[in-house]
Structures are given as structure tokens and as C-alpha cells.
N, C-alpha and C positions, 0 to 999 in steps of 0.2 A: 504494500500500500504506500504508495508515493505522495501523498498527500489529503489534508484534510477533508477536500470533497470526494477524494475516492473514498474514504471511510464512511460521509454520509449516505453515500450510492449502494454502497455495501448494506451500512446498516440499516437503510431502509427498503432494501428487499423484502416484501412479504414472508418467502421462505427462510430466510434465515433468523427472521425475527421470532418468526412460527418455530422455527427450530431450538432455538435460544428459550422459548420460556416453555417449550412442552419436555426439553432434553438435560437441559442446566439448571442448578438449582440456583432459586437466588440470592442464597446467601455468598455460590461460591464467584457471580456475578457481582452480586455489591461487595465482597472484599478486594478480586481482581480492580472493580473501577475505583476505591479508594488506597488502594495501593499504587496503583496507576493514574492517577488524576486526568493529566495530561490525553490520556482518551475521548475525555468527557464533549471538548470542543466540537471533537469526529461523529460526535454521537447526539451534537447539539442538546448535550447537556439534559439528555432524557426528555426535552418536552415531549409534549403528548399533541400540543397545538404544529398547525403546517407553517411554513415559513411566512405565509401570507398572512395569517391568522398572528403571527408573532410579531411582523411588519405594523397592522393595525395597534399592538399594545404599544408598540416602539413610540409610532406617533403621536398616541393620545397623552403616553408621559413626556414626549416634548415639547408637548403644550405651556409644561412650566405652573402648571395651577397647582395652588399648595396645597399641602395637606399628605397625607400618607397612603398609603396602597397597601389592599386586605384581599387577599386570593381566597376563597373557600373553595377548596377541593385540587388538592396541590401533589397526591400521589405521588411519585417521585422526586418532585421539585425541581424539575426541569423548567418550566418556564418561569417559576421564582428565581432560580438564579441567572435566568440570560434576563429580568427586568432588574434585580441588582445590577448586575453586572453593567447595563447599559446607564444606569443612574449616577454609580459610579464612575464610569469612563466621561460621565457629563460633570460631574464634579456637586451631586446632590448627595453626599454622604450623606447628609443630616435626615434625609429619607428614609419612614422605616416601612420593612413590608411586612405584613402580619400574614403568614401561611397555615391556614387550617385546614384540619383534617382529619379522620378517624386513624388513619393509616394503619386501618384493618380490614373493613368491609364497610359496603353500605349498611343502616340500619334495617334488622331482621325483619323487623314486623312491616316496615316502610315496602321495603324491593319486593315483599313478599304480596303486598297486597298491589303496587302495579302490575307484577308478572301475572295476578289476579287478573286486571284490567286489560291484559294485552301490552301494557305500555313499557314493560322491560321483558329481554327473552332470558328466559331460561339460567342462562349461564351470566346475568347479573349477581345472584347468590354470591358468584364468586368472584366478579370484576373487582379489577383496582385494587388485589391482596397483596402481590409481591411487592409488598414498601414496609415500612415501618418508621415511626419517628425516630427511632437508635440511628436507622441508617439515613436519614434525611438532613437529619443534625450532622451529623458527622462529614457530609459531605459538605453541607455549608461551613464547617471550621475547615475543611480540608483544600475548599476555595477561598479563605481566607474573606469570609462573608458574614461571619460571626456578628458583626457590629451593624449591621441594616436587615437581616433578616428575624422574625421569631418564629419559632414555631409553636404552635399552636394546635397538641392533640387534643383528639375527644370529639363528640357528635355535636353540629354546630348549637343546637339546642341546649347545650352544655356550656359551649364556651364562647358564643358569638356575643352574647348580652353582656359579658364580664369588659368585653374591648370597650374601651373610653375613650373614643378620638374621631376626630373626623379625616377625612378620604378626597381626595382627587381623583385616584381609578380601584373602584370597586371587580377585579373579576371575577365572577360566579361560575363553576364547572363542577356542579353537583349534579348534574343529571337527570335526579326522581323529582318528580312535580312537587312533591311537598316541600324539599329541604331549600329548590329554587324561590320556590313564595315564601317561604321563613327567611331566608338570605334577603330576599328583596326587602320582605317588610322590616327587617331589622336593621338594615345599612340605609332605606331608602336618608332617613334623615340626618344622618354620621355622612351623606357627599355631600360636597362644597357646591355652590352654586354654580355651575359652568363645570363642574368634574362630570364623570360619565361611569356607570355601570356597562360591563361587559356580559353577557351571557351566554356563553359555550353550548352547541349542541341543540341549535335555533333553531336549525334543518335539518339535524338529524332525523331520519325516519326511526334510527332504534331505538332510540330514547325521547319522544315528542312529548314526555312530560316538560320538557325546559320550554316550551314552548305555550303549552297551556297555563302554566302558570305565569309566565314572562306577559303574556296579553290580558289574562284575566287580573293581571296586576296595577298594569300601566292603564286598563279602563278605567280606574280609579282614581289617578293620581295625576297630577301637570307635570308636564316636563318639557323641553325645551324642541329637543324634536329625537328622532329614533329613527335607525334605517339597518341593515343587514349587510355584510360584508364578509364573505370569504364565509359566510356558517353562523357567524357571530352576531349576536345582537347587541348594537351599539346604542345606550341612550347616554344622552346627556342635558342631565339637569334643570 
């Protein structure tokens, strides 16, 4: 491998990805990438979001509107650390990003009762397990990221209401209908005026809870204006 985009081309192979998390186990994954750091770049840093979807967060934080940045549902903390990292390289140290997440599973009774409804398949039970906060932490000290990001375990209904700050970009990538409208209705009032909620998984057909609840929310509420981009629902304020 000669270079960093041959490593994204690799690693974003369908089959090899498929082959990595049905073959490898991920503990002995998360000790080779923190012993290795230096891979993370090649592998863009685990996000989960496409380069395009990561270009829209790029922008909205160089907007320059104050206030802080709260991710709910951060799985391996891939796109928490390339919006550090881009904050940083702008010279917003003072920035902090608040990264929540079970970094277990979805909640039982929640995935169980849309997989109920049609609105999750089957194999949600088990989405979004190979993470954990040991290993999430540890790669943010390992990127020398320690001082902009927090982590934040536990089920948002646990520890969203304990945050005491307000927000310039909200990102929402929880998925089930319910935990999207607790997220919204709990940050709507913690964004700044002119900051913008993001919400992941707008278009998805597999998960079109984010979307039911993302509309049945903003019926409610004024804001500035809202439009779709690359998947994503972009409002602002």
C-alpha cells in the first residue's frame, strides 16, 4: 500500500470490511489500530458518515458560531475525531465536543418494539456493538485529543439532560424514532441561534424512524429553514 488513498480504497471495499468484522475479532482490531495509530488516517478515522456527509459537518463548523458540538451516537468515534481534529487544525481548541453513546447496543425494549413496527431489520439487536467507551477513550488520548473531546456513556435518557451548555452543531445519529425525538427535544433549546442540528439516516430506507421523528418534530417548532444533503438533515435554527 503506497499511500493513504490506496488504504481508503482498500478499506472501503465491501468485502473486506465484511470480512474484517465477521473473521477478526474486535478486540484484536482495536489493539492493532491503537498500537498503530498512524493507520487511523487510511481508514478515515472509523467514521461511519461518507466523505460528503463529513464535507457538510466541515462546513457548518466553519461557520464560526459559538458554542460547543454534542454528537449522540458516536460508535467508534470516527467522525468525533476528524471534527476535532478539523477545529483544531483551525485553531478552536477552546471547543468542546460532547460524544454520547451507549457503546453497547441500542436500547432493548426501544429496537425491539420498531423491529415490531417494520422500522428496524432484524439484525438491529445487534448493530453498533463492536465499540466500547475503554476503547473510544483511549483512542482519543492516543490522538492526543484528550482536551476537546468527552465522552459520554450511557443511554441518552441517562445522560443527555445532565449536559449544561449550549451548541453551534448539534449531530444526531441514533437511528430509532424514539431516541431521534428525545435528542431533538432535548438539545432543541441548548442550539444557539443560527447553529444547526444535523440528523443522520434522513433517507435511509433501513432505518426511517430518523425521519419520522425528525418531521413530526420540526411540525412543531420554528426554525430558520431545513433542507437534505448527501442523507443528512440539515436544520438551522
Amino acid at each position: 500500500m503506497n499511500s493513504t488513498k490506496d488504504a481508503v480504497v482498500v478499506w472501503e471495499s465491501p468485502m473486506l470490511r465484511y470480512l474484517v468484522k465477521r473473521y477478526v475479532p474486535p478486540s484484536v482490531v482495536n489493539s492493532l489500530l491503537l498500537m498503530v495509530p498512524s493507520l487511523y488516517p487510511g481508514l478515515r478515522y472509523e467514521s461511519q458518515l461518507s466523505e460528503e456527509q463529513r464535507t457538510v459537518l466541515i462546513e457548518l463548523l466553519g461557520k464560526g458560531i459559538p458554542g460547543n458540538v454534542i454528537e449522540c451516537g458516536v460508535y467508534r468515534g470516527g467522525t468525533t475525531v476528524l471534527m476535532a481534529l478539523y477545529l483544531k487544525k483551525e485553531g478552536s481548541r477552546r471547543k468542546k465536543i460532547y460524544a454520547l453513546d451507549s457503546f453497547m447496543s441500542f436500547p432493548t425494549d426501544e429496537v425491539n418494539g420498531e423491529i415490531g413496527r417494520g422500522l428496524v431489520p432484524e439484525q438491529g439487536r445487534t448493530a453498533f456493538t463492536s465499540t466500547s467507551s475503554d476503547y473510544v477513550q483511549r483512542k482519543v488520548d492516543r490522538l492526543g485529543l484528550h482536551d476537546m473531546i468527552e465522552i459520554v456513556p450511557g443511554y441518552f435518557e441517562d445522560t443527555l439532560d445532565t449536559i449544561k451548555d449550549s451548541f453551534c452543531l448539534a449531530l444526531i445519529d441514533c437511528d430509532l424514532e424514539k431516541s431521534v425525538e428525545y435528542c431533538l427535544t432535548t438539545l432543541w433549546d441548548r442550539v444557539i441561534k443560527g447553529g444547526h442540528i444535523v440528523v443522520d439516516d434522513y433517507t435511509n430506507p433501513g432505518y426511517p424512524g430518523a425521519r419520522i421523528a425528525a418531521d413530526r418534530f420540526l411540525s412543531n417548532v420554528n426554525y430558520t429553514q431545513r433542507y437534505v444533503c448527501h442523507g443528512l438533515l440539515v436544520i438551522e435554527k
